[in-house]
C-alpha positions as a printed Julia matrix, in Angstrom:
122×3 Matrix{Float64}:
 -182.37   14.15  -74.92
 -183.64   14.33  -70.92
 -186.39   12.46  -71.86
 -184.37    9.63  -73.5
 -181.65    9.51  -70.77
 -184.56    9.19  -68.47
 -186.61    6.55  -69.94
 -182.99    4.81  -70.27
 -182.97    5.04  -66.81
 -185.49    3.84  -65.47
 -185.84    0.83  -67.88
 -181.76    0.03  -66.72
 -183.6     0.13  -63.19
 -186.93   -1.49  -63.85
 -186.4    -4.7   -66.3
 -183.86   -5.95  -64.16
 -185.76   -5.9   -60.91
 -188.62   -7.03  -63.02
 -186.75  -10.08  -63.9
 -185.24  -10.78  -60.54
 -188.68  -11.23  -58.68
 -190.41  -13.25  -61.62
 -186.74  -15.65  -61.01
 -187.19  -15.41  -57.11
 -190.61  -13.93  -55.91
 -189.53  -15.19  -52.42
 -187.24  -12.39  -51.95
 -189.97  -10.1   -51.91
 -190.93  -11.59  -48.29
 -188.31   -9.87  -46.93
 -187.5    -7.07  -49.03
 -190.98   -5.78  -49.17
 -192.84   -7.91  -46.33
 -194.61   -9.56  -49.64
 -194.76  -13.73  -49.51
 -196.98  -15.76  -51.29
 -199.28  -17.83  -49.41
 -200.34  -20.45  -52.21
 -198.98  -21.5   -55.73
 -201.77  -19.29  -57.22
 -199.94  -16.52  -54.72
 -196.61  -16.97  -56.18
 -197.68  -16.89  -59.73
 -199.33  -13.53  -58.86
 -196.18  -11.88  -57.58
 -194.3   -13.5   -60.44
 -196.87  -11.4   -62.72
 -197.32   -8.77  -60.64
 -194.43   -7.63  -59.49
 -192.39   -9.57  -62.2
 -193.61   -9.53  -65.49
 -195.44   -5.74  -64.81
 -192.26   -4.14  -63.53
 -190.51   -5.77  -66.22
 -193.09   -4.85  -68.95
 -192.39   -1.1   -67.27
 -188.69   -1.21  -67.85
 -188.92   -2.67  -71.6
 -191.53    0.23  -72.32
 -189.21    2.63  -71.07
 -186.27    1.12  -72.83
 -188.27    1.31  -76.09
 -189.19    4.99  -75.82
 -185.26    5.49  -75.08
 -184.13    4.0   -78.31
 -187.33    4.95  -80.62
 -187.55    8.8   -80.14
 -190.65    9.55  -82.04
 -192.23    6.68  -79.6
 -190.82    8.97  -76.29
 -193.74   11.24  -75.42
 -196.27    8.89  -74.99
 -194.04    6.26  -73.59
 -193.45    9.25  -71.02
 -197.13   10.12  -70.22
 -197.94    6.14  -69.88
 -194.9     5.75  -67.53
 -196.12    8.9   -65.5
 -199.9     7.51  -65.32
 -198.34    4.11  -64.09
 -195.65    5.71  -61.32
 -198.73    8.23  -60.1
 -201.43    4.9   -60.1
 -198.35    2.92  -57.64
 -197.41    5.77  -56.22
 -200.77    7.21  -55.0
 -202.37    4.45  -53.85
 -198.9     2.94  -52.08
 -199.45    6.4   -50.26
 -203.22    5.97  -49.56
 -202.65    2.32  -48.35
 -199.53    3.27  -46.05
 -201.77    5.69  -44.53
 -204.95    3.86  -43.93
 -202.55    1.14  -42.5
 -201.12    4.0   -40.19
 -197.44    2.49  -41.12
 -194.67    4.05  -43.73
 -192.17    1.09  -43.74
 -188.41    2.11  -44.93
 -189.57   -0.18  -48.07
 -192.97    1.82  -48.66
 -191.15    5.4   -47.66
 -188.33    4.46  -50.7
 -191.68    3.34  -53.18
 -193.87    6.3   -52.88
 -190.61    8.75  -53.45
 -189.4     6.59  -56.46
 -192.52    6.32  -57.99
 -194.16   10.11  -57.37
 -190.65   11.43  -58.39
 -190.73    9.5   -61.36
 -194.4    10.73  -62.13
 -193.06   14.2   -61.95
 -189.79   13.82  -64.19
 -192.0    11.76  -66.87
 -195.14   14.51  -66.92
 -192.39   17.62  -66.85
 -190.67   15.84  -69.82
 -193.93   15.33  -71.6
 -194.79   18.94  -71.48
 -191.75   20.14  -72.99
């Protein structure tokens, strides 16, 4: 049930914001310090940071309504939070800079890649 409430979770956080930046990728400039530069640029973030976040949160949401589906749709969801989450970390600190925005990343996404791995396992 932990698993299910989680994977509810963060698909409730994930498809939304998903959504939101493939609708308005220009938010991101200030939100994350993330702006598009070209029309190529802005269809990347609208992939990127739209259609992969929101292909997260409708995983997620699938593993929270299809049980038997739930343990891998953890261990793929803590692969993808460790992959963001590690290498968010190893950029901030070969940048030398931990922005508020990068700070509130790396403790989503490493916290999530605990929660999904310790609900896999049991």
């Amino acid at each position: 049930m932990a698993a299910r409430i989680f994977l509810a979770l963060f698909g409730i956080f994930s498809l939304p914001y998903g959504i939101y930046c493939f609708l308005d990728p220009g938010f991101l400039a200030d939100f994350a310090g993330v702006a598009a530069t070209s029309t190529t640029g802005t269809v990347e973030l609208k992939a990127m940071y739209g259609g992969l976040q929101a292909g997260f949160g409708a995983l997620a949401l699938f593993g929270a309504l299809r049980p038997a589906h739930a343990p891998t749709i953890l261990l793929a969801t803590a692969f993808q939070c460790a992959g963001l989450g590690s290498f968010r970390l190893m950029g901030a600190l070969s940048a030398g800079e931990l922005s508020s925005y990068t700070t509130q990343g790396i403790a989503f996404e490493l916290a999530s890649t605990a929660i999904a791995f310790l609900l896999w396992r049991s």
